[in-house]
Each structure stands twice: as structure tokens, then as C-alpha cells.
C-alpha positions in Angstrom: 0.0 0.0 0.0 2.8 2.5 1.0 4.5 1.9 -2.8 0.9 2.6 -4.3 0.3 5.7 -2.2 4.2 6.9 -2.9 4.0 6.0 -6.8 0.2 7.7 -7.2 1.8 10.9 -5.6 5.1 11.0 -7.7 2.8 10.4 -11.1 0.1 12.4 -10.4 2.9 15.3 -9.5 5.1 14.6 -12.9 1.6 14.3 -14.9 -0.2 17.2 -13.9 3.2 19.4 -13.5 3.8 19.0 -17.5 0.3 19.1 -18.8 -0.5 21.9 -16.8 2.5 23.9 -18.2 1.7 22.9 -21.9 -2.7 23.7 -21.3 -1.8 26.7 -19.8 1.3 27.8 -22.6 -1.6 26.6 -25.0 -4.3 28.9 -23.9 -2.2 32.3 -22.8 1.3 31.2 -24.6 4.4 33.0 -23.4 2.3 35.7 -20.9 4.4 38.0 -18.9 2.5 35.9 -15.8 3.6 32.7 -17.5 4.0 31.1 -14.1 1.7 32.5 -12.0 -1.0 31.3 -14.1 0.9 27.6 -14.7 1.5 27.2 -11.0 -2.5 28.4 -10.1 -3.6 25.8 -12.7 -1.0 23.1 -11.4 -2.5 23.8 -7.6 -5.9 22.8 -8.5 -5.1 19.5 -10.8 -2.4 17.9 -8.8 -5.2 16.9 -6.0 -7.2 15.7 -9.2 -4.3 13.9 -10.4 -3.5 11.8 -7.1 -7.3 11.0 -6.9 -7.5 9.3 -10.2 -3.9 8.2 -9.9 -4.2 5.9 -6.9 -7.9 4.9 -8.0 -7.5 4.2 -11.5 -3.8 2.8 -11.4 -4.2 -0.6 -10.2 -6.9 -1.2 -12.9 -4.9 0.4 -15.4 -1.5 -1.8 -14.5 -3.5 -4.6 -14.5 -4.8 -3.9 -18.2 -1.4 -3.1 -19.1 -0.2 -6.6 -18.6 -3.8 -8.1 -20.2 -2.3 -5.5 -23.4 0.9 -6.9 -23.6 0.6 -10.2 -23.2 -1.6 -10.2 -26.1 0.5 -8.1 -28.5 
């Protein structure tokens, strides 16, 4: 359990840091508040992120394996 809970935090971190960044340079591009606007929008989907990470990831491992084994 500690490994899910640890691996959910550190995806759900490295997901939501980049996509963030790229939504946000996709909507306002390079904005003198660049940052402040990344960071605000990074704030509210990294909760989001380790809620759907630690929910959906077991399933989702568990489909990758079905995936490959088939391929």
C-alpha cells in the first residue's frame, strides 16, 4: 500500500506538472505571468491527479499486462 500511495503521488505530481504547463502555454502562450497562471492551474489539478492516480492505477496496471501479453 505504501508503494501505491508513494507512486500515485510521484505520477500524479510529474503528470499534472507538464500538462498543466503545456494547457496553460496553449491557452495564454508565453504571458508575462507565465507562471503565476501555470502554478495556479497546477494547484488545482495535482489533487485531481493523485485521486485518479491511486484509484485508476491498479486497474490500469492490471490492463497493461492483459495489453501486452496479447500483443
Amino acid at each position: 500500500m505504501k508503494h501505491r500511495i508513494i507512486f500515485a503521488m510521484l505520477m500524479s505530481f510529474t503528470l499534472s506538472l507538464i500538462m498543466s504547463a503545456w494547457i496553460t502555454y496553449v491557452n495564454i502562450g508565453l504571458h508575462p505571468d507565465f507562471v503565476s497562471f501555470w502554478m495556479h492551474a497546477w494547484v488545482l489539478a495535482w489533487p485531481a491527479a493523485g485521486i485518479i492516480s491511486f484509484i485508476a492505477g491498479p486497474f490500469l496496471h492490471g490492463l497493461a499486462h492483459k495489453l501486452a501479453a496479447k500483443i
